[in-house]
C-alpha positions in Angstrom: 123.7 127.4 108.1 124.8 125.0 105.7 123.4 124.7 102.2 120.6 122.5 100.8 123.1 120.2 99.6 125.2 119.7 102.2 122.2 118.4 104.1 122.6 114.4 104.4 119.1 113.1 105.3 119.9 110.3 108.2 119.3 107.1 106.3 117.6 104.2 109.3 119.4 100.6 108.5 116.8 98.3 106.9 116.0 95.5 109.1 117.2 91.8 107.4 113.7 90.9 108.2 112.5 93.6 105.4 115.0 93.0 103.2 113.8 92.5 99.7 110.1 93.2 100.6 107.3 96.0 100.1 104.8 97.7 102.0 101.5 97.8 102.1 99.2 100.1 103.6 95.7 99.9 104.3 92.9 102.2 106.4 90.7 100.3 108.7 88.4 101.5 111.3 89.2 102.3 114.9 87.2 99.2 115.6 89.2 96.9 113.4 92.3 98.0 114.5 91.4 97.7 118.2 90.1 94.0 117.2 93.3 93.3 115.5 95.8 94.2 118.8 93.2 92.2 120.4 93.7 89.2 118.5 97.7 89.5 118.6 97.9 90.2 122.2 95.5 87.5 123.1 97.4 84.9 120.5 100.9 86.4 121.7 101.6 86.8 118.1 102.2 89.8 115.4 99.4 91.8 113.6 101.9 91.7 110.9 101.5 87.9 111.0 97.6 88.4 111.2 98.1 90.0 108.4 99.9 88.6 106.1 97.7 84.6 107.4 94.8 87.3 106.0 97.1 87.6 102.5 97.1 84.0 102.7 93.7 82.9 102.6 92.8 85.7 100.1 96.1 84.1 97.9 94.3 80.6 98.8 90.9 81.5 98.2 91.6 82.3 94.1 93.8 79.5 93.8 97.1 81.1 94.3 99.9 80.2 96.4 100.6 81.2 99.6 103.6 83.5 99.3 103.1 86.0 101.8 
């Protein structure tokens, strides 16, 4: 068995599309999230662009910009 630390944890390749970017995490209900693939599937789009349009309109709504 090799030592502690000779163990390399596998390191997964960021994608470009994440690059320089956080996440965020948030816990909805069962019903929300089911209402959320809903919306995506039926718009043919992301939830992550749900999402961040959601971001958006909060941004907008305080008179910030839309950056997300």
């Amino acid at each position: 068995m090799a030592p502690e630390s000779a163990i390399v944890r596998a390191r997964y390749p960021k994608a470009s599309t994440r690059e320089g970017k956080r996440v965020v995490t948030a816990y909805i209900s069962p019903e929300a999230f089911r209402q959320l693939k809903r919306i995506a599937a039926d718009e043919d789009r992301q939830q992550q662009d749900l999402l961040l349009e959601g971001l958006n309109a909060v941004f907008e709504k305080r008179g910030l910009s839309r950056i997300a």
